[in-house]
C-alpha positions in Angstrom: 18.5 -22.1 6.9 15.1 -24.0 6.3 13.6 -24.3 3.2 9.9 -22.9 3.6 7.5 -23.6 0.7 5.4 -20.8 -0.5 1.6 -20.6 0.7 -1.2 -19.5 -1.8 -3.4 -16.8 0.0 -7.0 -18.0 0.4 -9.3 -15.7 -0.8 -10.5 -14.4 2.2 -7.0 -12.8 2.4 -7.4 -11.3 -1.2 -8.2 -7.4 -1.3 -11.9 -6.9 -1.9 -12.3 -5.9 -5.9 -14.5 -3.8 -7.2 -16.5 -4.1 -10.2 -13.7 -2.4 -12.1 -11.2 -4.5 -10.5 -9.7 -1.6 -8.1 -9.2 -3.0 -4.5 -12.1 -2.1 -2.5 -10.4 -0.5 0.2 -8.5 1.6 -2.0 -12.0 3.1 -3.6 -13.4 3.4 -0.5 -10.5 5.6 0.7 -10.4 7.3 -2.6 -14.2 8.7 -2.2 -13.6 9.2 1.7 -10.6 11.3 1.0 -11.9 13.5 -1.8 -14.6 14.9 1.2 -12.0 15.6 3.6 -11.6 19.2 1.9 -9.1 20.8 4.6 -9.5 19.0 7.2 -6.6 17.3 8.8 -6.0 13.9 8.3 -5.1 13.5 12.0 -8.8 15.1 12.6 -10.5 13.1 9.6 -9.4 9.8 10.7 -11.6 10.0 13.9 -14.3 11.2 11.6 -14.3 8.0 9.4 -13.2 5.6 11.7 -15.9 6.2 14.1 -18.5 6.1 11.5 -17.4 3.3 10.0 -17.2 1.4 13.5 -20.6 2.8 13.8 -22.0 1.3 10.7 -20.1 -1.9 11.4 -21.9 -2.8 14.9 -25.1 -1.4 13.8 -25.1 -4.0 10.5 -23.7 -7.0 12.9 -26.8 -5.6 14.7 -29.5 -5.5 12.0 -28.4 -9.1 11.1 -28.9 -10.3 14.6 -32.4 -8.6 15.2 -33.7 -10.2 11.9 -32.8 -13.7 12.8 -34.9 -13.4 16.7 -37.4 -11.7 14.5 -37.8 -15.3 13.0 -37.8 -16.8 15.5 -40.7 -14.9 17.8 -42.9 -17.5 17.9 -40.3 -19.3 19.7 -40.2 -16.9 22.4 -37.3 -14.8 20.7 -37.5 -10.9 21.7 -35.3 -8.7 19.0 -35.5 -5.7 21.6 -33.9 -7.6 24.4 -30.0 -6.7 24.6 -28.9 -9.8 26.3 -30.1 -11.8 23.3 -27.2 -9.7 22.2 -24.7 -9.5 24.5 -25.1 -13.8 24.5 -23.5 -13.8 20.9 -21.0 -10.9 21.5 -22.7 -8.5 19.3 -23.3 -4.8 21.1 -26.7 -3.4 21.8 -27.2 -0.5 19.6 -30.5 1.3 20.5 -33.1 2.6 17.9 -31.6 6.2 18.0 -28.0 4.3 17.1 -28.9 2.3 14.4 -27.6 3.0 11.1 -31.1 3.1 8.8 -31.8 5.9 11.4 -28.7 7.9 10.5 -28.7 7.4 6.6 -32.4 8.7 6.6 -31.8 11.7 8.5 -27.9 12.1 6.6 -29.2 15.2 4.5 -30.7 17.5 7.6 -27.7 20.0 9.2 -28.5 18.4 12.6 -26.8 15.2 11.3 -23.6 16.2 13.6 -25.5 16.2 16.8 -27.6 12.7 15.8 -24.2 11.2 15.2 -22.9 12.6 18.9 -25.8 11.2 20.3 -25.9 8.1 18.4 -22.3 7.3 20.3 -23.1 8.5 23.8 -26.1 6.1 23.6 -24.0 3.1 22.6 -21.4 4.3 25.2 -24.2 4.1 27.7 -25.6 0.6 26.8 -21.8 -0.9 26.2 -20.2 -0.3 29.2 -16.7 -2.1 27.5 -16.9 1.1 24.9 -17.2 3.9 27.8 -15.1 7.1 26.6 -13.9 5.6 23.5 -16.1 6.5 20.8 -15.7 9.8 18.9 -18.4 12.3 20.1 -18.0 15.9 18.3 -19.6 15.5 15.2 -21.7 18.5 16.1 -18.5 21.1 16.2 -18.8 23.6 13.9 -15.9 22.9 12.0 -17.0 19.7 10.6 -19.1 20.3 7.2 -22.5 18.4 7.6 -22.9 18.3 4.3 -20.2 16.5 3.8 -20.8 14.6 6.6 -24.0 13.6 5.5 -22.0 12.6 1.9 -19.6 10.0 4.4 -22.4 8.4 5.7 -23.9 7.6 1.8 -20.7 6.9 1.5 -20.3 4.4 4.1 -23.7 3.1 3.8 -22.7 1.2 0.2 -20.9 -1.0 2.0 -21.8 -4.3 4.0 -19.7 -4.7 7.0 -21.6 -6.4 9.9 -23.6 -9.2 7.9 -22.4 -12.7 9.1 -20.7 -13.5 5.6 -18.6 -10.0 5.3 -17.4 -10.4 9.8 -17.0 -13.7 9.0 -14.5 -12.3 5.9 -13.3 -9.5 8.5 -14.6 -7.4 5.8 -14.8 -4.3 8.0 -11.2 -5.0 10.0 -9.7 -5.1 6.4 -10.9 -1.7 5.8 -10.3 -0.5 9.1 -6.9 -1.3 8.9 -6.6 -0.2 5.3 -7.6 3.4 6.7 -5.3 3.0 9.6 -2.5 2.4 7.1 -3.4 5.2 4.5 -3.9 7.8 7.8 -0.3 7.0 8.9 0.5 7.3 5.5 -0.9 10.5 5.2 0.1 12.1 8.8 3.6 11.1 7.9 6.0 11.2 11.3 3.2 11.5 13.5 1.4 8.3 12.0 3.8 6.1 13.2 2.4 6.8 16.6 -0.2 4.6 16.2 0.2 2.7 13.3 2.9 -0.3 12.8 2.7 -1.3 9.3 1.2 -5.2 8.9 4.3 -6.1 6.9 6.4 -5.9 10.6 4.4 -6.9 13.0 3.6 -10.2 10.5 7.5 -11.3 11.0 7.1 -10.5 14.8 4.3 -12.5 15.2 5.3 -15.4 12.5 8.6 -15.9 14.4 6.7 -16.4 17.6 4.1 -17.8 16.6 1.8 -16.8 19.9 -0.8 -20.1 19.7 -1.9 -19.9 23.3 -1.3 -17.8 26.7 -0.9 -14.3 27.7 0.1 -11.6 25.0 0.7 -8.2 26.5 2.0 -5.1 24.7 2.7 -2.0 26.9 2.7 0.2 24.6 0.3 -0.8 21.4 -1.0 1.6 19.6 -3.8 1.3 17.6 -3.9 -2.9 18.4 -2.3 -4.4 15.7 0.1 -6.4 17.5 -3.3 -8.0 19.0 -5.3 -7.8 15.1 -2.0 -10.0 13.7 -1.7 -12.6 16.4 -5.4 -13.5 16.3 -5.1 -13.6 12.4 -2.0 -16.2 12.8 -3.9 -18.3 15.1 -7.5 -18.4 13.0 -4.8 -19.0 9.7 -3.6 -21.9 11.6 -6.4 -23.4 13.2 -6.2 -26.7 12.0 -3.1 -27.5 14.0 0.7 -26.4 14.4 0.6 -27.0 18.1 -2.8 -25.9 19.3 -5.0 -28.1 19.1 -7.1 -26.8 16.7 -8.4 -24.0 18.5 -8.1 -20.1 17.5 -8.7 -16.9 20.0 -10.2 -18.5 22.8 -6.8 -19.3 23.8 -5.4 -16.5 24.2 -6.0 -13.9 26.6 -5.1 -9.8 25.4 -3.1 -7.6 27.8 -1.5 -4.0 26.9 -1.6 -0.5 28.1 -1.4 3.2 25.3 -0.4 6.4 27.2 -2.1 8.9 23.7 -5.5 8.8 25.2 -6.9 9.0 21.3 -5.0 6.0 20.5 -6.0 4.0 23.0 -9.7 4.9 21.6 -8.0 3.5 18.5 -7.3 0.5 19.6 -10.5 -0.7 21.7 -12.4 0.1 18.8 -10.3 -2.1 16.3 -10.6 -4.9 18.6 -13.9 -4.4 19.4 -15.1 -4.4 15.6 -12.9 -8.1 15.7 -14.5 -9.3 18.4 -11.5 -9.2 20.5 -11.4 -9.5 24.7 -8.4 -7.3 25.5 -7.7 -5.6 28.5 -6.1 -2.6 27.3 -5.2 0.4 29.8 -4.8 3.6 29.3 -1.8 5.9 30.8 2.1 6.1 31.3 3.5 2.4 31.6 6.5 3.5 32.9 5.0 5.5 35.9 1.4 4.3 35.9 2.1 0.1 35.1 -1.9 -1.0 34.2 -0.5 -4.8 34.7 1.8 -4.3 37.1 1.8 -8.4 38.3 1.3 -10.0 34.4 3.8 -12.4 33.6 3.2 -12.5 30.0 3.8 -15.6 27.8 4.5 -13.8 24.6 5.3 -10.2 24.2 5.0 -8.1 21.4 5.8 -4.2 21.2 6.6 -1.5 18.9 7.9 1.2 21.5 9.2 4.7 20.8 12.4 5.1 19.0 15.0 6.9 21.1 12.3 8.4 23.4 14.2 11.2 25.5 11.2 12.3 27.1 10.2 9.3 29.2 11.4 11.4 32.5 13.7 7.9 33.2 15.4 10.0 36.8 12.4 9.3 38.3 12.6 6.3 38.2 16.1 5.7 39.4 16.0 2.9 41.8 12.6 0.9 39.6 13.1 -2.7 40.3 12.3 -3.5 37.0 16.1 -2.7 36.2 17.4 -5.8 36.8 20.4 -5.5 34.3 21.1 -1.6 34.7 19.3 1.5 35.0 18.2 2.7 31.6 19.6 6.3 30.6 17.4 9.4 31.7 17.8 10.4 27.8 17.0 7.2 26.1 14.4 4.8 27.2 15.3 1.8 24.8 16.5 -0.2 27.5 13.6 0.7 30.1 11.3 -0.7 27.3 13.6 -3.9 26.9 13.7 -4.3 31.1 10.2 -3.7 31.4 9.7 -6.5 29.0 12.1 -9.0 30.2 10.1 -7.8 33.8 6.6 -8.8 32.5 7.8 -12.1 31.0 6.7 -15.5 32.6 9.5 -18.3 33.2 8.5 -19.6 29.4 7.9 -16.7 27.4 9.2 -14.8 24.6 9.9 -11.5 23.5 9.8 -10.0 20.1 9.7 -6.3 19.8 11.2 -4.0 17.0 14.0 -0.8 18.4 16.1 1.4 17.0 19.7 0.2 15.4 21.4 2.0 17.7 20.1 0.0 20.3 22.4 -3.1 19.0 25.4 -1.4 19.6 25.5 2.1 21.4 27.3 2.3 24.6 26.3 5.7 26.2 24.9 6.3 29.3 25.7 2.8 29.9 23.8 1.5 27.6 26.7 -0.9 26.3 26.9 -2.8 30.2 23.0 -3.1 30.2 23.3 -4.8 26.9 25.7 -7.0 27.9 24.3 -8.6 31.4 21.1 -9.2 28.9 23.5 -11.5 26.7 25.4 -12.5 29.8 21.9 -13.9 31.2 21.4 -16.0 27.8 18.3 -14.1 27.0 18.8 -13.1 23.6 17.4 -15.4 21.4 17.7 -14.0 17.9 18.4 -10.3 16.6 17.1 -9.3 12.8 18.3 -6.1 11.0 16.3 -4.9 8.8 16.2 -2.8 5.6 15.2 0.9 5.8 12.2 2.7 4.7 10.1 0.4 6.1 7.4 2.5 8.6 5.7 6.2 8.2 7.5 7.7 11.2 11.0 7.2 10.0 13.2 5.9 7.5 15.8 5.0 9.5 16.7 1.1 9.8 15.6 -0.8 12.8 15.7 -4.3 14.1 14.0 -6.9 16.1 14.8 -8.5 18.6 13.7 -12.2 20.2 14.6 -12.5 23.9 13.9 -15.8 25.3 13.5 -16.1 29.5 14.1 -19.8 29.2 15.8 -21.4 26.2 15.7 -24.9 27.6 11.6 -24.9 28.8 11.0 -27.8 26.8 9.0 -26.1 24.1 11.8 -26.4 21.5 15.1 -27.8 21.6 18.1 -25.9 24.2 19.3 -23.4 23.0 21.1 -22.7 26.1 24.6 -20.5 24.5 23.6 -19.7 21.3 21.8 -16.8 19.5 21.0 -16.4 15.9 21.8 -13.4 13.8 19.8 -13.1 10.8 20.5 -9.8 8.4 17.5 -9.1 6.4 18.6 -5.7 5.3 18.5 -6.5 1.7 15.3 -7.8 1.9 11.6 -6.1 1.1 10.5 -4.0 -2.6 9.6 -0.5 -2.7 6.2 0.1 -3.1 6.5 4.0 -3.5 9.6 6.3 -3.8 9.6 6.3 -0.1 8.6 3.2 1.3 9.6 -0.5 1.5 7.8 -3.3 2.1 8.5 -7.1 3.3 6.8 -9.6 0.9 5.2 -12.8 1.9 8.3 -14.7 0.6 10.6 -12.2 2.8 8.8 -13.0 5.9 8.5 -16.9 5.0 12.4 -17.1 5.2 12.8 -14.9 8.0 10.5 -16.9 10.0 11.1 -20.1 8.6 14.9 -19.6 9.2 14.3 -18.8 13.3 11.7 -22.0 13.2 14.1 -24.0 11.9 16.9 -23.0 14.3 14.9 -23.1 17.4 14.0 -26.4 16.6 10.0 -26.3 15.3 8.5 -29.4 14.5 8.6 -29.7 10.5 10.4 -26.9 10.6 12.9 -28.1 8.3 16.9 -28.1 9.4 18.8 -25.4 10.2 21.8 -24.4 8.7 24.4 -20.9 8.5 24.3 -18.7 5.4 27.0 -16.9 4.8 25.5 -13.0 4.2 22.1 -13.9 5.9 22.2 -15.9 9.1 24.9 -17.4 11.7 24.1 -19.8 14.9 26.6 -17.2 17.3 28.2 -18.2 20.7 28.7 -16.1 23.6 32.8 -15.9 23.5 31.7 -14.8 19.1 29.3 -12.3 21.0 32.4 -11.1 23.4 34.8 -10.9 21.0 32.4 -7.9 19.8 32.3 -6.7 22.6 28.4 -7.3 23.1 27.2 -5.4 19.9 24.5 -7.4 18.3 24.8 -6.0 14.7 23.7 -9.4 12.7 26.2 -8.0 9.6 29.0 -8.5 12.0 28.4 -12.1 12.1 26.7 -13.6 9.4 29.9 -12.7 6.9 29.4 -11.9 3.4 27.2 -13.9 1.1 29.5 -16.4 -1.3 30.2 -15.6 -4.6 28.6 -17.9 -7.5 30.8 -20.6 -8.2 32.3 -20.3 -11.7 33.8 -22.9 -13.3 34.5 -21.9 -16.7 38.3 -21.6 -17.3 39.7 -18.6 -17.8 41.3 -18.8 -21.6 37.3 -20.1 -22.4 35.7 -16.8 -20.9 38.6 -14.4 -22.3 37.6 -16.1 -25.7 33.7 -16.2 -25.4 33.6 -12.2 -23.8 35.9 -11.0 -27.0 33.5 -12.9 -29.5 30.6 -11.1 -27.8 32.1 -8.0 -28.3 33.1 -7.8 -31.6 29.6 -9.0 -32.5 28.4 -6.0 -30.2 30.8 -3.7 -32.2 30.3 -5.3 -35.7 26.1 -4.6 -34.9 26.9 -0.8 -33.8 28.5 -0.4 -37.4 25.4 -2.0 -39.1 23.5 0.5 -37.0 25.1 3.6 -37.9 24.8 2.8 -41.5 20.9 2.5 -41.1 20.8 5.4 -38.7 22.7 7.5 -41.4 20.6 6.4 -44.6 17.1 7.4 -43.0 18.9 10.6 -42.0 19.5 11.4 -45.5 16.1 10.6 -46.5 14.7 12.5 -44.2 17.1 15.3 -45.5 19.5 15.8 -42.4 22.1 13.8 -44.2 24.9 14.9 -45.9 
């Protein structure tokens, strides 16, 4: 295993703190929250998302328009949208912009300026056509409290060049994505893969440059984390010193609101992606990428993915999936959309590592037969909103001898991170930065990185596997199977010595209980209890 050294966060990955030191994010929610009355937090995130991506591109906006208001005399025109459009910043008309909303925040027509607000945007951004929120005006929504959001939201600076350049409004974007999934429970999880996961994902791949396609992405964060790794490394590690421009953003959400999810937090990052919208089974949106890098958090278990019509799919190169489980129609349809190169890492279900139903077990095994399992990684429970079941990842490789690291041709790495990650609630784990650092660093080090350190077997955490070990399991890729049990600490005191020193401590332990008593006893009697 390689020994990674521990990076200090820069401040720009710090939580904002407010003046009495509570994370930003977390007082923002706390004051969004406390307005949502009854209103379902499924409802209520649409609410405040869309506002606060409202706010965002109206500030980014505002900051624009002042600096061609400087510069008029130079021929500069503030009201001409392609002076926009030039620096990737969206038009937002005058009935849009957000001094326009705040002023008229306290009138009960609020709802319906806010409607048509979006639709105007819409109309002069054709990239955000049908995405934005538009029923402000029901008459379920409060507009008092509406109007109380938009104070709300108005406190904060989210589009100046200082806070995007700080990602000041992803962060809370993100931060509401996370407390939403948090507070929808199950259904979160639909659209919302915590950080902390798709971090080790994206850290053991590493996706510098090339295609990066997930099929089934929820609310983007797959995309968010990659082009976070890049910028973090942008000084080097292979590419050249260059961040998102070399990388180009493929994927595809069948929930029609989620998808509206996800184009707006990419679109507040600044993000190209070409993100469809339907059933990728049935209805492919990339139906010729060969992706370099693929990244996916797809339904657990899904039953309902109506698999028997899809019997004879070419995309089932290794077996045709199950009609009741679509685990391995998500791993064929990924293998399917890799290019020669690429890489896979995507998280499923344990079950996936060893069940054998439906045929799952033979469909398993021509993937291992093929050599394209890379590396598996069980991890600890209690890690996402939707369940708190364990799951793994897996790393399939299409090529393990492409040049890009050393051959790896007949081996696969197990790594068991199940005792990994600290509970952050009575309910939920999460990795740590350390966690991920060894997780990563481990596969780096394997697969042969540059300064990636040297790789070596841990007994209880990760084993270097060959096919006939693999075999011998019969195909199951359960990482506990392999990796063994940690080693015990050595001890090298003789016995007679540690019989002598134990008995010593305990009759000091016992002599000190006596002492106790007595003092226990005396108070007692002062206190008059005593006999």
């Amino acid at each position: 295993m390689a020994r990674t050294p521990s990076k200090k966060k820069s401040s720009s990955d710090q939580p904002h703190q407010a003046s009495d030191g509570v994370a930003f994010e977390a007082k923002l929610w706390a004051a969004a929250d406390a307005l949502r009355n009854n209103m379902d937090a499924a409802e209520y995130k649409h609410v405040v998302l869309g506002l606060i991506f409202l706010k965002y591109i109206s500030d980014a906006f505002e900051a624009k328009h002042a600096e061609l208001e400087a510069q008029r005399t130079d021929g500069a025109d503030p009201e001409d949208p392609d002076e926009y459009r030039a620096d990737n910043i969206f038009w937002v008309p005058p009935e849009a912009r957000w001094s326009y909303l705040k002023g008229m925040a306290p009138q009960p027509t609020i709802g319906q300026l806010v409607d048509d607000a979006m639709a105007a945007i819409e109309r002069d951004n054709p990239s955000l056509k049908g995405v934005l929120p538009k029923d402000y005006a029901r008459p379920g929504l409060d507009k008092q409290r509406l109007g109380q959001i938009i104070n709300l939201v108005s406190d904060i600076a989210l589009g100046a060049p200082a806070d995007r350049a700080k990602d000041t409004l992803g962060r809370v974007y993100e931060y509401f994505l996370n407390r939403f999934a948090s507070a929808e429970g199950k259904s979160g999880g639909q659209f919302y893969t915590p950080s902390h996961v798709v971090r080790v994902l994206v850290e053991m791949l590493a996706p510098y440059k090339g295609r990066v396609y997930d099929p089934c992405c929820g609310s983007g964060g797959m995309f968010v984390q990659s082009e976070n790794f890049i910028q973090a490394h942008a000084s080097g590690n292979g590419n050249g010193g260059k961040a998102k421009h070399d990388i180009s953003i493929w994927g595809q959400e069948s929930n029609y609101t989620t998808w509206r999810l996800a184009k707006m937090n990419l679109a507040i990052r600044g993000i190209d992606a070409h993100i469809a919208h339907g059933d990728t089974f049935h209805n492919d949106g990339h139906p010729d990428l060969k992706a370099d890098y693929v990244l996916a958090n797809p339904p657990f278990n899904d039953s309902d993915w109506r698999g028997d019509l899809l019997k004879d799919d070419k995309r089932w190169a290794y077996g045709v999936p199950p009609a009741g489980n679509a685990n391995f129609a998500w791993v064929q349809h990924f293998i399917h959309h890799l290019a020669p190169t690429g890489l896979a890492g995507f998280v499923l279900a344990n079950g996936s590592m060893s069940s054998n139903q439906s045929g799952e077990g033979e469909i398993r095994k021509a993937i291992v037969e093929a050599d394209l399992v890379d590396c598996m990684v069980a991890l600890p429970g209690q890690l996402f909103y939707s369940t708190q079941i364990p799951v793994c990842l897996w790393f399939l490789s299409r090529s393990k001898s492409n040049g890009l690291f050393r051959d790896r041709r007949g081996e696969t790495l197990f790594i068991d991170a199940r005792k990994m990650g600290t509970m952050v609630d009575r309910v939920r784990r999460e990795l740590t930065d350390a966690d991920i650092a060894k997780i990563a660093g481990t596969y780096h080090a394997w697969r042969g990185d540059k300064d990636a350190g040297t790789y070596e077997d841990v007994p209880g955490f990760c084993k270097s596997a060959k096919p006939e070990d693999i075999a011998k399991h019969g195909h199951v890729l359960t990482p506990g199977r392999y990796v063994g049990t940690a080693a015990a600490e050595e001890d090298d005191e003789p016995f007679e010595q540690k019989m002598a020193r134990l008995a010593g401590t305990l009759r000091e332990q016992q002599a000190e209980a006596v002492r106790l008593d007595i003092v226990i006893g005396r108070s007692l009697r002062e206190l008059g209890y005593g006999e």
